[in-house]
Structures are given as C-alpha cells and as structure tokens.
TORMAR-926552 format. One line per 5 residues: number of its first residue (from 1); for each residue x, y, z of N, C-alpha, C. Coordinates in Angstrom, 3 decimals, decimal comma. Layout:
! residues N
NUM = X:Y:Z:X:Y:Z:X:Y:Z ~ ...
***
This chain:
! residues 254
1 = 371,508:184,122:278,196:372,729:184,865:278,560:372,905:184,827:280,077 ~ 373,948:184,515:280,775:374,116:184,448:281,751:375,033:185,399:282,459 ~ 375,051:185,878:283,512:375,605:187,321:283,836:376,932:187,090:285,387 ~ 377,437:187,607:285,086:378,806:187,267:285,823:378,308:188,667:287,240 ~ 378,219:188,480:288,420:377,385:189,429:289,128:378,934:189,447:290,527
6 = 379,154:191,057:290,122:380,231:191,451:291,536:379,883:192,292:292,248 ~ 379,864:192,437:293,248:379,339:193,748:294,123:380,503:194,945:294,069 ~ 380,233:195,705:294,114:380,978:197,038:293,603:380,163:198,266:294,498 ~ 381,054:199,007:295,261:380,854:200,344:295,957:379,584:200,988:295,842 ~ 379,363:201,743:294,382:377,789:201,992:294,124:376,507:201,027:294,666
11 = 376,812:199,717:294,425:375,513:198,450:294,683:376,030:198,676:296,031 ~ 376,552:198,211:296,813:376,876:198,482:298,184:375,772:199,686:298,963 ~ 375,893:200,938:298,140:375,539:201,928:298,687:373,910:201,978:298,495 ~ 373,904:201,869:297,137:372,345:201,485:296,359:371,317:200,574:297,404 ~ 372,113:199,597:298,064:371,373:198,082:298,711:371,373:199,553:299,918
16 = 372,062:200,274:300,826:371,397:200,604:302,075:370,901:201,643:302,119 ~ 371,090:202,457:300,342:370,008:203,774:300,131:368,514:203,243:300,438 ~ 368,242:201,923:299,884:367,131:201,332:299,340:366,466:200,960:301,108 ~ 367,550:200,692:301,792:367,422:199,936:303,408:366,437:201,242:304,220 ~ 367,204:202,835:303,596:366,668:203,838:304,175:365,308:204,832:303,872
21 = 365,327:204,469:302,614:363,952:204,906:301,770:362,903:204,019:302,386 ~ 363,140:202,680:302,758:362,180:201,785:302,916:361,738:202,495:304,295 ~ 362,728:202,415:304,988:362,101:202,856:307,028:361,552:204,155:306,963 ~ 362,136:205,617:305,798:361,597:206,783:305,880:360,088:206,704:304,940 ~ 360,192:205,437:304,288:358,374:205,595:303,958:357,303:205,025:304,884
26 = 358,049:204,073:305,501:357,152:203,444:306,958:357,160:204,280:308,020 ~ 357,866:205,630:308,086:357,458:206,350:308,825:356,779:207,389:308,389 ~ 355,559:207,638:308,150:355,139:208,511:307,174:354,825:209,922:308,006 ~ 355,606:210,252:309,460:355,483:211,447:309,697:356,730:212,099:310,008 ~ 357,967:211,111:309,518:359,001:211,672:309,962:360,234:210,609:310,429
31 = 361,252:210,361:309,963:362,292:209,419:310,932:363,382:210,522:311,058 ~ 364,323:210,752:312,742:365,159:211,270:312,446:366,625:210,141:311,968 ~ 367,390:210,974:312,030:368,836:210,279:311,612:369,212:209,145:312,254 ~ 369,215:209,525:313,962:368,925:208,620:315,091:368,599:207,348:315,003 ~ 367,661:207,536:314,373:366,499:206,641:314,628:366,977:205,557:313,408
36 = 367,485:206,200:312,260:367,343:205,355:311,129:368,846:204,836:311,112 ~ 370,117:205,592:311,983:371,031:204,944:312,246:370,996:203,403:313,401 ~ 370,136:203,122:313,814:370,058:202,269:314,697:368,775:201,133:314,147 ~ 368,196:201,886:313,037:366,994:200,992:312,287:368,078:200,211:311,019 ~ 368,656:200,720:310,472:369,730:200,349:309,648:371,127:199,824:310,320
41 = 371,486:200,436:311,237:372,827:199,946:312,231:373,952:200,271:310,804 ~ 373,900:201,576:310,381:374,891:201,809:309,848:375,752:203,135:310,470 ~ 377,052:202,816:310,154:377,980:203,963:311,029:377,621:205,279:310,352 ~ 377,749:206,018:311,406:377,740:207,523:310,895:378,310:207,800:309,414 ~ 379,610:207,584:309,544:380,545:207,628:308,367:379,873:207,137:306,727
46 = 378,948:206,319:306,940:378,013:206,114:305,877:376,694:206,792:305,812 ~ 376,241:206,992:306,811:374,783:207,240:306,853:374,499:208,638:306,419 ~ 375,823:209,346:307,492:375,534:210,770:306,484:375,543:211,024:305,495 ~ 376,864:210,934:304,375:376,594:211,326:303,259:375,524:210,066:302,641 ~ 375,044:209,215:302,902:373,798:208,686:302,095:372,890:209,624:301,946
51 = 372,449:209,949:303,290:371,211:210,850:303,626:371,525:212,240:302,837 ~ 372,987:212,750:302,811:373,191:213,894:301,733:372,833:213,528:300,207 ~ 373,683:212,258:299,902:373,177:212,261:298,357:371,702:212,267:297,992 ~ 370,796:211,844:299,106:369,652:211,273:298,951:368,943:212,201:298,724 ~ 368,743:213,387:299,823:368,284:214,868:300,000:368,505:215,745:298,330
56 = 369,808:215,837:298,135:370,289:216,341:297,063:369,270:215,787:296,133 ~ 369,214:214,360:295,504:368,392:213,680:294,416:366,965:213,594:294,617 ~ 366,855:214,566:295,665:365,443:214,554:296,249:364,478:213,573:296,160 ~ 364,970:212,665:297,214:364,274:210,837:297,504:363,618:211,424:298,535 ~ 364,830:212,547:299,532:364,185:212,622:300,783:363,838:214,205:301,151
61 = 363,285:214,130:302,050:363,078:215,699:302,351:363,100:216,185:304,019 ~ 364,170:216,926:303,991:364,183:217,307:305,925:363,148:218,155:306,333 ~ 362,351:217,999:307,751:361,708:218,773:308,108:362,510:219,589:308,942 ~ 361,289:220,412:309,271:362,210:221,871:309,729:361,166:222,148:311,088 ~ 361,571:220,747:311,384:360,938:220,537:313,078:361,836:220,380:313,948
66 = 362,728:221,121:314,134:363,613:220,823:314,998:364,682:219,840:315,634 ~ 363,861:218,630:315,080:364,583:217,336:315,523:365,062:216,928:313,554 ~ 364,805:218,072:313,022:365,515:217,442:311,606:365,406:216,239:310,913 ~ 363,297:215,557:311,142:363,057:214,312:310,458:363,255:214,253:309,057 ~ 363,457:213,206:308,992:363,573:212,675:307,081:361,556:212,272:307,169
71 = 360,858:212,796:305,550:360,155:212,165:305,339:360,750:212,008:303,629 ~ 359,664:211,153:303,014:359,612:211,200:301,653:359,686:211,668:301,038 ~ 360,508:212,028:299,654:361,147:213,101:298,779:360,220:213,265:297,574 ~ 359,907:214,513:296,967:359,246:213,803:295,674:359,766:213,681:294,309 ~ 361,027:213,128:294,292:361,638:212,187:293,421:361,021:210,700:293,974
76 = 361,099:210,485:294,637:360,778:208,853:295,282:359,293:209,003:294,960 ~ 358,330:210,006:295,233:357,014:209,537:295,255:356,462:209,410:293,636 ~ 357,761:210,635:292,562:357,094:210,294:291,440:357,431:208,510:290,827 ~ 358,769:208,377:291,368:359,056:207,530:290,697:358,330:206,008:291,065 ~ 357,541:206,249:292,527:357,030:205,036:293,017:355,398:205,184:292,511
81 = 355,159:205,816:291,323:353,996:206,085:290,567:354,193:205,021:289,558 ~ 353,556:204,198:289,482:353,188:203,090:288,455:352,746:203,733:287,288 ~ 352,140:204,695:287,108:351,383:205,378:285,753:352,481:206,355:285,671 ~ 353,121:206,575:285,781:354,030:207,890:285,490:355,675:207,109:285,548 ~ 356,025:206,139:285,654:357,210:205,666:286,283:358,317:206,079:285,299
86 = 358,081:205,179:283,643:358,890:205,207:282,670:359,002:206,775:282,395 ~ 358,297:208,182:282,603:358,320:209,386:282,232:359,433:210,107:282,985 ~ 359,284:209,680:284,639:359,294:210,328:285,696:361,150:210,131:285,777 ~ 361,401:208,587:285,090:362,612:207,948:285,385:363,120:208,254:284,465 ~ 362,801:208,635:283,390:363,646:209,189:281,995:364,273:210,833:282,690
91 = 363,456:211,364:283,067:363,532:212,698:283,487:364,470:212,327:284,471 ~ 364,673:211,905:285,635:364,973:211,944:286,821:366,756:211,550:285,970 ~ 366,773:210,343:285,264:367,692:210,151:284,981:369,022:211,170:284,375 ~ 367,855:211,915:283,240:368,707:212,315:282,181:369,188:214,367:283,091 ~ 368,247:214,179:284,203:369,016:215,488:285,101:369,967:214,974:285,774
96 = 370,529:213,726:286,715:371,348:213,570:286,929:373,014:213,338:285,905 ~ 372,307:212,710:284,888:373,378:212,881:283,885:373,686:214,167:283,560 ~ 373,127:214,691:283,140:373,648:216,626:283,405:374,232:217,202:284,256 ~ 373,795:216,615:285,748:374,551:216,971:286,731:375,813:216,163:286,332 ~ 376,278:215,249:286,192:377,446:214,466:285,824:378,441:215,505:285,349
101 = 378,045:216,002:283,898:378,028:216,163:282,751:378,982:217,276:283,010 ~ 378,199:218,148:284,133:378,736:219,551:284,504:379,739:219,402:285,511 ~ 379,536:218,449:285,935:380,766:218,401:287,374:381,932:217,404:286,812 ~ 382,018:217,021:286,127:382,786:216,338:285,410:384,232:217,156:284,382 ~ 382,784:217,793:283,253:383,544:218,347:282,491:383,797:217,268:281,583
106 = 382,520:216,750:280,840:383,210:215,478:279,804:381,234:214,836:279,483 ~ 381,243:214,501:278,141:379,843:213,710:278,414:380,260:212,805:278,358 ~ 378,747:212,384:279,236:378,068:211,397:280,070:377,197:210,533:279,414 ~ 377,267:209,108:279,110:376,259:208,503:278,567:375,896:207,257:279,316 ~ 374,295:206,644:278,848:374,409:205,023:280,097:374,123:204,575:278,558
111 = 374,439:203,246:279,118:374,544:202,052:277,636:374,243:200,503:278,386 ~ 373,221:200,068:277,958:372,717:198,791:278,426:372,909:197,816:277,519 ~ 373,101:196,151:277,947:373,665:195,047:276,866:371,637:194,803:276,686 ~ 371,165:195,412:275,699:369,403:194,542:275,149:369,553:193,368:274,311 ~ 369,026:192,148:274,059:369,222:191,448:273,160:369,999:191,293:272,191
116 = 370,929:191,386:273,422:372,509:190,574:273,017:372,978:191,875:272,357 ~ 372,146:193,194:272,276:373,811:194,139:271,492:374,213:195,467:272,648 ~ 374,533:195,727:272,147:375,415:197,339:273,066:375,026:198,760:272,354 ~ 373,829:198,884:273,565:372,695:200,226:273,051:373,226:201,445:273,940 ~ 373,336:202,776:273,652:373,455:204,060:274,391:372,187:204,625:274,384
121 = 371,398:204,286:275,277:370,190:204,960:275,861:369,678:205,898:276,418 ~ 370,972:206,488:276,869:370,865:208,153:277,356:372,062:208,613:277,048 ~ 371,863:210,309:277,049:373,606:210,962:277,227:373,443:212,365:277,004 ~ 374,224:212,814:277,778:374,295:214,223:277,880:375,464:215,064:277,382 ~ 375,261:215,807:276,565:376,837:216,538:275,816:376,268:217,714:275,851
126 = 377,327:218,576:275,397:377,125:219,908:275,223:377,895:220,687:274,517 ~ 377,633:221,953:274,240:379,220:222,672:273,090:380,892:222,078:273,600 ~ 380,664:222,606:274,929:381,578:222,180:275,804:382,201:220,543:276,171 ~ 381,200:219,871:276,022:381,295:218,327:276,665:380,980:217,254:275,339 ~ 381,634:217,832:274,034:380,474:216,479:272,970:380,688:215,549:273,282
131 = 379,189:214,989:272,481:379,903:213,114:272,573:380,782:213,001:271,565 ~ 380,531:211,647:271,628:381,672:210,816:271,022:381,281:210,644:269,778 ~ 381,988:210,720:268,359:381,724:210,706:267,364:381,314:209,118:266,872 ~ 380,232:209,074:266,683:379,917:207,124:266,730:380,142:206,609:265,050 ~ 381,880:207,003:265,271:382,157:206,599:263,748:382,239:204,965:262,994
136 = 382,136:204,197:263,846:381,571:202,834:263,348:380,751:202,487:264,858 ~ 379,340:201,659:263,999:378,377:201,557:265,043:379,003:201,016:266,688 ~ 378,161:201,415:267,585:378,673:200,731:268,965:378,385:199,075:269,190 ~ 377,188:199,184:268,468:377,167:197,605:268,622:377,857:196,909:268,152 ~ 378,436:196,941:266,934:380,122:196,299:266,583:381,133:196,531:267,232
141 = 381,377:197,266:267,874:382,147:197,839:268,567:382,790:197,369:270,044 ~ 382,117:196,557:270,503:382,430:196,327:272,017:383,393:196,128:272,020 ~ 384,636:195,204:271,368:386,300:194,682:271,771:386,407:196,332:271,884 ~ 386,166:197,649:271,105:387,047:198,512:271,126:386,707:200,249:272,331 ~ 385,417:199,671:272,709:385,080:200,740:273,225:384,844:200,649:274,853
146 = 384,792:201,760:276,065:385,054:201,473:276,992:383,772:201,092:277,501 ~ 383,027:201,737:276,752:380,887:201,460:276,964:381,454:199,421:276,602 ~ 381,409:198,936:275,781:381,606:198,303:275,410:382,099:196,743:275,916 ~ 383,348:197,292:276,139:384,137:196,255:277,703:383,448:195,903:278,773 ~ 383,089:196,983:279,164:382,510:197,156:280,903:380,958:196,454:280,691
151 = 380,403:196,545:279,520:379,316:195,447:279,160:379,894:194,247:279,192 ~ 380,414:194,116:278,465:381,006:192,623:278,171:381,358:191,889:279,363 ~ 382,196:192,569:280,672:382,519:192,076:281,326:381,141:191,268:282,683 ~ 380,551:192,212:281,989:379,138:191,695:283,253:378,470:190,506:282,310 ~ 379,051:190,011:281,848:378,323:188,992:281,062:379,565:187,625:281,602
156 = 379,235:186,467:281,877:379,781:184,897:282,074:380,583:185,202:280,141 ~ 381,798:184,024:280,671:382,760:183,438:279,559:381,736:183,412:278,234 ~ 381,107:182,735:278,185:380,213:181,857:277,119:379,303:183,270:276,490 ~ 378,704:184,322:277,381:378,060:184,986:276,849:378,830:186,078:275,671 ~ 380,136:186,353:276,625:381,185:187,202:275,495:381,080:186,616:274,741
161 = 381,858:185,304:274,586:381,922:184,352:273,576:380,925:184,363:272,094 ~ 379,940:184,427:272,585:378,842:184,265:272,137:378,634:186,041:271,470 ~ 379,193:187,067:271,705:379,005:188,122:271,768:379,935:188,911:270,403 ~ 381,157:188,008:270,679:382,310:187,945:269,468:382,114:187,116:268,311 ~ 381,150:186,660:268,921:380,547:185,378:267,645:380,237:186,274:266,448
166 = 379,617:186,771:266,781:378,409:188,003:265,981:378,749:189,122:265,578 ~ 379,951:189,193:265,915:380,757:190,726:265,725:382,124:190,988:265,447 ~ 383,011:190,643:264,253:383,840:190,709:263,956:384,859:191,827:264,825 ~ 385,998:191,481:265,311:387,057:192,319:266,056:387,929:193,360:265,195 ~ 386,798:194,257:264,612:387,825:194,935:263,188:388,960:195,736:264,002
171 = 389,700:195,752:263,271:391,132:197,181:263,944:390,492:198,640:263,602 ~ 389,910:199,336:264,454:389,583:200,692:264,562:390,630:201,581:264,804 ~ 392,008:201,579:265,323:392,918:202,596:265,459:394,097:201,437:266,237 ~ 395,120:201,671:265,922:396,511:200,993:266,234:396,289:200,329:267,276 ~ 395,831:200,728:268,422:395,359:200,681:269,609:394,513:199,304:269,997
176 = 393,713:199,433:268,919:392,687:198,179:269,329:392,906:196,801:268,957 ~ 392,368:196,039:270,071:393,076:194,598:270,216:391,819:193,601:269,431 ~ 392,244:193,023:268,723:391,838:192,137:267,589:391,804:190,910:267,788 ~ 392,615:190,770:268,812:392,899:189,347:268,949:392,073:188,788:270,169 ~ 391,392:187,568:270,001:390,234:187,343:271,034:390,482:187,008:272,408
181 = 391,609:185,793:271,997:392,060:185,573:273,410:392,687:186,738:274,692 ~ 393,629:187,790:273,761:393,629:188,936:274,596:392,640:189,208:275,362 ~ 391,505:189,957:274,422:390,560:190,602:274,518:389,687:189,656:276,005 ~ 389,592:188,168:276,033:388,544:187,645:276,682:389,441:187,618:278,103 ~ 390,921:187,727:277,983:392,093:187,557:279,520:391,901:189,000:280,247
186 = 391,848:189,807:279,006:391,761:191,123:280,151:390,291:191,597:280,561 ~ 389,000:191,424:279,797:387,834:191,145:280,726:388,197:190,124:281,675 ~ 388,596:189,187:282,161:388,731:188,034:282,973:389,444:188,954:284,017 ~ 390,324:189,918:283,583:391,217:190,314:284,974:390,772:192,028:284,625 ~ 389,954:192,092:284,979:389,339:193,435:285,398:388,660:193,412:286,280
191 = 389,206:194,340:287,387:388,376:194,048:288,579:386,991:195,050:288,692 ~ 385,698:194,543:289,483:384,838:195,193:289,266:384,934:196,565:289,507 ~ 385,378:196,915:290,067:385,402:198,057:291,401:386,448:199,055:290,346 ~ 386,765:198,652:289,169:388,169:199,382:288,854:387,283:199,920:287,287 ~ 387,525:201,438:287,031:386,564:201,355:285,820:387,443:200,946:284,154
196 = 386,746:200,607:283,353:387,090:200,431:282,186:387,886:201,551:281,553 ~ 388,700:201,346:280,676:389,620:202,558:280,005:389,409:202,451:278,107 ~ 389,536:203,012:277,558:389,166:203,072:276,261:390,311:204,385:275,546 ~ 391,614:204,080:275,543:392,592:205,099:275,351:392,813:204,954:273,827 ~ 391,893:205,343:273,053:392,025:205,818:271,810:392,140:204,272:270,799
201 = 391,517:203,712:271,382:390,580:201,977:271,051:390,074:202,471:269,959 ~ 388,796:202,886:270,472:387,882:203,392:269,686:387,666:204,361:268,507 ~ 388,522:205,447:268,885:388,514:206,075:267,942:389,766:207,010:268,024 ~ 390,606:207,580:267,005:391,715:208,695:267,583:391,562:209,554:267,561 ~ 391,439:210,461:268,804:391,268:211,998:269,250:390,271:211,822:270,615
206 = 390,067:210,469:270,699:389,208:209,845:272,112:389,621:209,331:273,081 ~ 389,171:209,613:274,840:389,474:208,206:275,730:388,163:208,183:276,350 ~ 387,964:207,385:276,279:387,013:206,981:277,518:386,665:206,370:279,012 ~ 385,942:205,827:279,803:385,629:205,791:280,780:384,674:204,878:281,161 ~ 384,472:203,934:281,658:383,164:202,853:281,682:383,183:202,362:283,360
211 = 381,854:202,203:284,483:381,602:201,973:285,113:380,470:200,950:285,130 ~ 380,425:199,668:285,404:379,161:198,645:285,664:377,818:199,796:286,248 ~ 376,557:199,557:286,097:375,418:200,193:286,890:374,475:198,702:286,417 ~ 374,836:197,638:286,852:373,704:196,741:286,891:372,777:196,392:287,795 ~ 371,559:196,536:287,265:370,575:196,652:288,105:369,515:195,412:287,890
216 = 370,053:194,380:288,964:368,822:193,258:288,937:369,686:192,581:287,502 ~ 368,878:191,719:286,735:369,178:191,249:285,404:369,560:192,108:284,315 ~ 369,543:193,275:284,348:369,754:194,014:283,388:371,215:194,851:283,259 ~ 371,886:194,767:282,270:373,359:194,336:282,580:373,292:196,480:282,017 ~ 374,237:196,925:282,686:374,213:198,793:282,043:375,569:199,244:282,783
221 = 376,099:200,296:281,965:377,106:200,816:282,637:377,059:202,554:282,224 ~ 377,522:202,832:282,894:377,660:204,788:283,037:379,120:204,689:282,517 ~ 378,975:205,752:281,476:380,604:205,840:280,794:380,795:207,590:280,670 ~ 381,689:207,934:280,057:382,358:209,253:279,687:383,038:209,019:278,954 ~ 383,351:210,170:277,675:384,183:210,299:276,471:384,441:211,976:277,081
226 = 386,291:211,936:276,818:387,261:213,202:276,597:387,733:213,229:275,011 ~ 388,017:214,136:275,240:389,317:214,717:273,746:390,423:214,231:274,196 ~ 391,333:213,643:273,458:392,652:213,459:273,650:393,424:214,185:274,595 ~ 393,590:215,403:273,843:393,985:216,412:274,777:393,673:216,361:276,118 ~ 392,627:215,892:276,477:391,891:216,029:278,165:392,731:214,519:278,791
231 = 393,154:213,593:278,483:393,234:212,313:279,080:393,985:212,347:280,070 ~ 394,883:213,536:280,775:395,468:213,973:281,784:394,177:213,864:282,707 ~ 392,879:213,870:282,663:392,405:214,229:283,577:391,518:213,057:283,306 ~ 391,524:211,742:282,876:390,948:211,012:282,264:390,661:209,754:283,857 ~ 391,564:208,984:284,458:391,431:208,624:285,545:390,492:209,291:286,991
236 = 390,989:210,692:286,933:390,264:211,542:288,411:389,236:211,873:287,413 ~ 388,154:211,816:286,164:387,511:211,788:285,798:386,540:210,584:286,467 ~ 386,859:209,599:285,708:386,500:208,090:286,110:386,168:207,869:287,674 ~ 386,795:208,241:288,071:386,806:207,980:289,744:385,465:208,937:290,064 ~ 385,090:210,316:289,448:384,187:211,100:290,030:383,029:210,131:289,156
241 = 383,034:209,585:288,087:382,058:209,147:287,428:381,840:207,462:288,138 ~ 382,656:207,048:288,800:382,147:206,169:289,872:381,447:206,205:290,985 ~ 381,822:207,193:291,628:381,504:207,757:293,048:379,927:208,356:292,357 ~ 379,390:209,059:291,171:377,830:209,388:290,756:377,386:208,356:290,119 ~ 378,106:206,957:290,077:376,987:205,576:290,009:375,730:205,719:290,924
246 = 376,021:205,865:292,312:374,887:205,564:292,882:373,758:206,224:292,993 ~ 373,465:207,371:292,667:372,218:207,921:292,361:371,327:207,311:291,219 ~ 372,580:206,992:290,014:371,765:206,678:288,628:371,424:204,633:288,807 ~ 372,047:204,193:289,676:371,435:202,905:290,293:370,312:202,871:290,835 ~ 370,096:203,960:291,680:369,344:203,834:292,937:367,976:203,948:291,708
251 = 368,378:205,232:291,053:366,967:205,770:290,112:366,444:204,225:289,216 ~ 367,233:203,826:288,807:367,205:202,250:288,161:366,136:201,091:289,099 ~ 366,826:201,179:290,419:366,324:200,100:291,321:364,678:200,473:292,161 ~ 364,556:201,578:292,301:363,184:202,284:292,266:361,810:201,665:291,356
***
C-alpha cells in the first residue's frame, strides 16, 4: 500500500513540538524560552502557544526559578519509557480525547487504515456526546463515512482502488455516493488541510467530521460525530477538532 503524504498544520506543529522536546531534554537543568527561541529560530507567534499546548499536555514543566526554565514533563518521561510506552500512550491518548470530547461538545474517535481495513481504536462519548450508531460495519463503510474518506484519502490512487475492490459501495442513505468514479474525483480534490464532511452519508440523524493524524507510515485520522440537529455547529466543530490534532500526533510520534 502506498501512501499519498501532505503536510498539514498539525504535522507542521508536531515536527517543531518534537524540535523543542528534543533541546528541553538536552538541557536537563532547564532551557528558558530565550534560549529555545533562538535554538529552534522560531517566531514568538509560534513558540508560545507551542510551549502552552505542551505545558498543558504535560511534555513540559516550568520552573519556578525566576527565569521561567522549561525542563521535562512527565507525560514525555512516561511515554519515553520503553516498558510502559503502549500503557502510558493509551492513557495519555484516551485523556486528551476527553478533553476533545468536552470542549467540543460532540464524540471524539481516532480510526487507523490496519491491513487494508478502517478500524476505530479509540473514542470518547458520553450521555451527552454519543457515538455514532455503527449501523453497518465501518470497514465497509469508507465511500460513506467521514472516518472513512479522510483514510482513504491518505492512501495513493491504486491503494483506494484496491480498497473499493473489497468493499462494495452500498447506498446507506440518499446521500451516499455509489458511484466510484465520483467517489475517487472528490478524494483527488480534497485538500489536506481542509477536514472531511460526512452530512448524513453514513447514516440519517448523523454528520460527521474527519481530520488526517498520520504518523510516520501509519495512515489515522481524528474524527467527530453530531446529531443532525447539531450540524449548525458542525464546521466550527471541525476546525476546533483540527486545531487538537496536534497533541494527539505529537502523543503518536513520541
């Protein structure tokens, strides 16, 4: 399978979270801001809120020495535990998805393409936030769902191809497009940076939401499911569920 690879805002941010974790562990008594703005040569305008999201997801930790050094967070030290990693990263993950979850107002799920199908591997709902009713499986599902698309699209021509091979394009609700060539023109013209939409595709009384989170070879995206009723708020949804890619990358690329 071969993977169609775009850089997108989150990876952007992910590549100079990763630039700053690296210099605040080589300094193991402290870097200030200063220091790591001119070790990185990134503008203020970025560096701060990095260093905020970072603090927040507790990678990093400020001292309270006056000059306000960054050392090592212990989110970063569990997760840079080889014997604890897969525990530490399930956890680490599935609290930020909660945080999502709550600031959102909608659940939150991640969904990775494994051997060739379309798996939901985490997700967070609540009385308030359910998921999505998984009324025909997801792995059949990709032409119709927004988890679904936003997989598909991180995959080269041949791999979709190859993807529709195996999975009949059934009609799930009026909505959903059946027809392949459609289906393979508008992955082709979706831009990375822009998230996936799923307006009652999938199922009726649903919209959804899909963002890329690929990390290295492993193709994943962060999505959200509303109620119908909610799809007024379905876009400035999406947009907040873009902008919290980069924590659940960073936790990935760790």
């Amino acid at each position: 399978m071969a993977l169609k690879h775009e850089a997108t805002a989150p990876h952007h941010s992910v590549q100079s979270a990763l630039r700053v974790l690296e210099i605040v562990a080589r300094h193991g008594t402290g870097v200030t801001a200063a220091e790591l703005a001119r070790e990185t040569r990134l503008p203020a305008t970025q560096l701060t809120p990095l260093l905020r999201m970072l603090r927040q997801e507790g990678y990093v930790e400020q001292l309270a020495d006056g000059a306000g050094a960054y050392v090592t967070g212990e989110s970063l030290s569990r997760l840079g535990s080889a014997e604890h990693h897969a525990e530490a990263l399930r956890e680490k993950l599935q609290r930020t998805l909660d945080g999502l979850r709550d600031s959102i107002g909608a659940a939150v799920y991640i969904s990775r393409y494994l051997d060739g199908e379309v798996r939901i591997t985490d997700v967070a709902a609540g009385p308030r936030t359910p998921a999505v009713n998984e009324w025909v499986d997801f792995r059949s599902s990709a032409h119709a769902s927004a988890v679904g698309k936003s997989l598909l699209t991180q995959l080269d021509v041949n791999g979709r191809r190859d993807h529709l091979s195996r999975h009949k394009m059934a009609r799930l609700t009026s909505q959903t497009i059946t027809n392949e060539r459609v289906l393979l023109n508008r992955l082709a013209a979706q831009p990375a940076t822009v998230p996936m939409l799923d307006l009652q595709e999938y199922a009726v009384g649903t919209v959804c939401a899909a963002v890329p989170i690929t990390a290295g070879a492993a193709v994943g995206c962060l999505a959200l499911s509303l109620p119908v009723e909610h799809a007024h708020r379905l876009r400035e949804a999406a947009d907040t569920l873009n902008r919290g890619a980069a924590p659940v990358l960073l936790s990935l690329a760790i």
